[in-house]
C-alpha positions in Angstrom: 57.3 53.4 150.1 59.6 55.0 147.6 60.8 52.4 144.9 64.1 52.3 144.8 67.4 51.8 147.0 69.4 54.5 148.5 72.8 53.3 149.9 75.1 55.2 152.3 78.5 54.3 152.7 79.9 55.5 156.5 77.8 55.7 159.3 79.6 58.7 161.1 77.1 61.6 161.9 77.1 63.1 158.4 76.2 59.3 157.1 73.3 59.0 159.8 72.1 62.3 158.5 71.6 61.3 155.2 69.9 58.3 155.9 67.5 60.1 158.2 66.8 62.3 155.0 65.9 59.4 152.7 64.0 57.3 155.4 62.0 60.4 156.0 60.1 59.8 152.7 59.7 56.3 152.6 62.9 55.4 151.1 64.6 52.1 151.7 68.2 52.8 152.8 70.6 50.4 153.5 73.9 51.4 155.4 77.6 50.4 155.0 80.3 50.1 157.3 83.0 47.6 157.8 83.2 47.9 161.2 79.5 46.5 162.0 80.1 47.9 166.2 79.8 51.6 163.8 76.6 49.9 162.4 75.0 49.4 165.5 76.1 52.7 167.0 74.6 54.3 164.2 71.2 52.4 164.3 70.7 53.4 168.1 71.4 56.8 167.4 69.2 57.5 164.4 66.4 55.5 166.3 66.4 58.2 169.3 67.0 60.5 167.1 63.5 60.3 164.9 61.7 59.7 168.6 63.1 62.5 170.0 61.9 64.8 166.8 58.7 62.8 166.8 58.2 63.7 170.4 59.1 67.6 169.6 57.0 68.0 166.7 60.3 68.1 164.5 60.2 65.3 162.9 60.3 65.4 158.8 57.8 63.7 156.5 54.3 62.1 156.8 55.7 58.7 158.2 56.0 58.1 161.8 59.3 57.9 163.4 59.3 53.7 163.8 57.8 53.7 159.8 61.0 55.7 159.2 63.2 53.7 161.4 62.1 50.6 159.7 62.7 52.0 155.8 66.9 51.3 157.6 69.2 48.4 157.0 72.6 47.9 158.1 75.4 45.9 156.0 79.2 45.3 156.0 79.5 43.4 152.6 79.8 46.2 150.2 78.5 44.2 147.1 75.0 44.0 148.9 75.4 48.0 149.7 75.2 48.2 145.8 72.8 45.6 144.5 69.4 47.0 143.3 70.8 50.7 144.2 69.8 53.7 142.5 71.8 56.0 144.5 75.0 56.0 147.0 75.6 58.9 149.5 79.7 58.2 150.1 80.2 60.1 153.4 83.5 58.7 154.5 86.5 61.1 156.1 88.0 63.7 153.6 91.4 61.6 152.8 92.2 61.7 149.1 93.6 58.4 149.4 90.4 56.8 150.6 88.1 58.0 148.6 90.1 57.2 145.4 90.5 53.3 147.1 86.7 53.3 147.7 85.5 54.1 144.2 87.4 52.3 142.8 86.3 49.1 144.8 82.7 50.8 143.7 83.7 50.6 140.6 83.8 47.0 139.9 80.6 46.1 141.2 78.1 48.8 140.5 75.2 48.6 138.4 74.7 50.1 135.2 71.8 52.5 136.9 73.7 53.2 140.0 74.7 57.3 141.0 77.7 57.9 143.1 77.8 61.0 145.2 80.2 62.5 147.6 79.6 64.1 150.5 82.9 65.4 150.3 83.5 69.7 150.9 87.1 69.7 150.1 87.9 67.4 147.0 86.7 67.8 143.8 85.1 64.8 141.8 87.8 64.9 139.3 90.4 64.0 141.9 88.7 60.4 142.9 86.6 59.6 139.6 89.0 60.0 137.0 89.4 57.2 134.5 86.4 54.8 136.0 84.3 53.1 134.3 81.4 54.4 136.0 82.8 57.7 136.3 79.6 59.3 133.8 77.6 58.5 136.9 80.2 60.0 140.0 79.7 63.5 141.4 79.5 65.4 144.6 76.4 66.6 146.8 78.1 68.5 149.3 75.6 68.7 152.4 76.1 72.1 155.0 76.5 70.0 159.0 74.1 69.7 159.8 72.0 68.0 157.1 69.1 67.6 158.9 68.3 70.9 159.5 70.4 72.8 157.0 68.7 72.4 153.9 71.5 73.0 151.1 73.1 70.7 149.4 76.4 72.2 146.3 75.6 69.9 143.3 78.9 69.8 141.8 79.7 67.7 138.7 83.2 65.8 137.0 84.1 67.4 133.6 82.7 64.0 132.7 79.5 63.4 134.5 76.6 62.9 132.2 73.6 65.6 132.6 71.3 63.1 133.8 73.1 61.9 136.6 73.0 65.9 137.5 69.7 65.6 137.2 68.7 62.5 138.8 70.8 63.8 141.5 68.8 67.0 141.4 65.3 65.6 141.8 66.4 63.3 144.4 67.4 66.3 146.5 64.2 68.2 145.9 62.3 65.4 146.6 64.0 64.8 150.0 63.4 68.3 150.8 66.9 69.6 150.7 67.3 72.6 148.5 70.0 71.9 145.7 71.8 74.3 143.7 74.2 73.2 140.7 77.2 74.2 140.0 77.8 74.4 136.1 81.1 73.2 136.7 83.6 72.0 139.3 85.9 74.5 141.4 87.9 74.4 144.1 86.0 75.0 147.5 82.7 74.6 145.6 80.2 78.1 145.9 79.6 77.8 150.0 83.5 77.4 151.4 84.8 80.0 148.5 82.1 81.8 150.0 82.9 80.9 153.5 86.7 81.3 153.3 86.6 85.3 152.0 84.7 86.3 155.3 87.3 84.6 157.6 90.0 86.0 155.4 88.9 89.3 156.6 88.0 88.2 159.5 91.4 86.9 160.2 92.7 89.9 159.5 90.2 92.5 161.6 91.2 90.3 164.8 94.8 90.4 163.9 95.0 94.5 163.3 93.3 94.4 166.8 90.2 96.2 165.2 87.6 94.0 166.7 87.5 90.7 168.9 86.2 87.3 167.7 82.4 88.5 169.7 82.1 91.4 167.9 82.8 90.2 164.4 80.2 87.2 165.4 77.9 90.0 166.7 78.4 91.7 163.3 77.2 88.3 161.6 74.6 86.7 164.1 73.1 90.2 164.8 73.7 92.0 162.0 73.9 90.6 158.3 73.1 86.7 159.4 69.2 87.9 160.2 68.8 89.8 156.8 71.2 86.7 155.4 68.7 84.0 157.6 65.9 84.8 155.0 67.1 86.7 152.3 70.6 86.8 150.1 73.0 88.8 149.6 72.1 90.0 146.3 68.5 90.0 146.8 69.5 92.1 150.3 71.1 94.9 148.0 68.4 94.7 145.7 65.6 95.5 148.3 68.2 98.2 149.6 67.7 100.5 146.5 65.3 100.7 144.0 66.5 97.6 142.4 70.1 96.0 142.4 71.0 98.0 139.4 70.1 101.3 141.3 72.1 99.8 144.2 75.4 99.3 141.8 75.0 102.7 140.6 75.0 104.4 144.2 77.8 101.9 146.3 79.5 100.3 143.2 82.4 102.8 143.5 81.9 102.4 147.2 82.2 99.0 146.9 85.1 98.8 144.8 87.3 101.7 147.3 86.6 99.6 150.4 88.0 96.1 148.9 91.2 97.7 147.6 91.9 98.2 151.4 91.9 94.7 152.0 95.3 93.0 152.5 96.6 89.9 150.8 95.1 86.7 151.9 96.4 85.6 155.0 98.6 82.2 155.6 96.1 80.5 158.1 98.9 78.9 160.8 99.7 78.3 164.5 101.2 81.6 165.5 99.8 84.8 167.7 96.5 85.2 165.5 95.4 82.0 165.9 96.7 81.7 169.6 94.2 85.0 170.1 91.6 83.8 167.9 91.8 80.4 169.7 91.5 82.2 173.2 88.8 84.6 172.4 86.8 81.3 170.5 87.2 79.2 174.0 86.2 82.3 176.3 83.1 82.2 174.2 82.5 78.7 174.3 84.9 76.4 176.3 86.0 73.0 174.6 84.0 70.9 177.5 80.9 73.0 176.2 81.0 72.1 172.5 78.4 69.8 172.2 76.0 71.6 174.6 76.4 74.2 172.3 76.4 72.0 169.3 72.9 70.6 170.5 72.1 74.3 171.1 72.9 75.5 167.7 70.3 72.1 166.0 67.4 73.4 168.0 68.2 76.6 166.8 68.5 75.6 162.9 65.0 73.3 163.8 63.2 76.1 165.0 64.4 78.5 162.4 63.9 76.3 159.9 60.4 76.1 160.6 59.9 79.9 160.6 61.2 80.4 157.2 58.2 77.7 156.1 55.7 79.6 157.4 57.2 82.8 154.6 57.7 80.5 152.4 54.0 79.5 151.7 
């Protein structure tokens, strides 16, 4: 048993994902919602969930899935949430308005040892820590969905958190076996979405101009760059496609640099005819009644996957 509390505020699927995480190496974790019917939802789910890994060889750690299920505790009073805890995972919705109400009722009651995270992908910590007491201890670990089987997690710090909250926050990850990477400072959209966003940019754009449908561009990405991308980077990809990345700068740099003044401005993302086309191709693909068949589809993938890139990682 790991010493030490974890609490995790929200029991929606992100929520259950995090505690799954922490149970997973023996940590005590004790979950928080005000509507206790959440609470119980949550603890049926998580305890089919570690069985059904269990049962498929899946399951993470070197506890059992009932040793797991038994490191979890449920509560609606949010001053027990925080007594004796050394970390809180906040993984409520993404209103601005609700987190700032939240930490602020955190605020007043937390311990002197106590790390606040957010799961948050849109808001930066600034927005919803500014001017608390505790505010030295507040920043974001932004998980990819989901969790469980996407290791990641965007480390991203207030102008005013102190290093070692970073890197307490940092350890905790590693030791959880997500794979943390820390962003020097904050920015909007963190390192993934900023990322994220500059491929459906262009994206946006190729299905707009007609130049290829929604499958193909997802045929360039799952068949294409997302198997080099699946197990190495980006910039290690270029490096391994020259002698070296600086070889590889000195042959497509100019490349490079002719191709992205062709791109237009970035586009306005609304309802109109782009997204009424991108909307039909998307449900052609996969029809809304389908979602979470394909959503379960898409975890066994990540599992399996997963498991593969161990085996190069030894």
């Amino acid at each position: 048993m790991r010493i030490g509390k974890i609490g995790i505020v929200g029991s929606g699927l992100i929520g259950r994902a995090w505690s799954m995480l922490f149970t997973s190496v023996g940590y005590k974790v004790m979950l928080y919602d005000i509507l206790p019917e959440q609470l119980s939802s949550a603890l049926e789910y998580i305890d089919i969930e570690l069985h059904r890994l269990e049962e498929q060889g899946l399951l993470r750690g070197d506890l059992s899935a009932e040793e797991q299920f038994k490191c979890l505790s449920t509560t609606t009073d949010i001053k027990e949430l925080t007594r004796g805890a050394v970390f809180i995972q906040e993984c409520i919705p993404e209103r601005i308005e609700w987190k700032r109400a939240l930490y602020q009722q955190l605020d007043d009651i937390l311990e002197e040892q106590t790390v606040v995270s957010s799961s948050t992908s849109t808001f930066m910590p600034s927005l919803f820590t500014e001017g608390l007491k505790h505010c030295e201890n507040m920043l974001v670990s932004h998980p990819l969905n989901p969790p469980y089987y996407i290791p990641l997690v965007e480390i991203v710090p207030a102008p005013w958190t102190s290093p070692e909250a970073v890197e307490f926050t940092r350890h905790l990850m590693l030791e959880i076996k997500q794979k943390p990477v820390t962003l020097k400072q904050e920015i909007l959209g963190f390192a993934t979405n900023r990322i994220q966003y500059a491929i459906l940019n262009e994206i946006w754009h190729l299905v707009e101009k007609d130049i290829l449908t929604v499958q193909d561009i997802d045929t360039v990405m799952n068949d294409g760059l997302g198997l080099r991308y699946a197990f190495l980077g980006p910039m290690e990809t270029a490096h391994l496609n020259a002698d070296g990345i600086t070889d590889y700068i000195q042959r497509f740099g100019g490349e490079i640099h002719k191709v992205s003044e062709t791109y237009d401005a970035i586009p306005k993302m609304e309802p109109g005819p782009t997204l009424e086309k991108i909307a039909k191709q998307c449900e052609e693909m996969v029809p809304k009644d389908k979602l979470a068949e394909r959503r379960k589809q898409r975890d066994e993938f990540l599992t399996k996957l997963s498991a593969l890139k161990k085996e190069f990682e030894k």
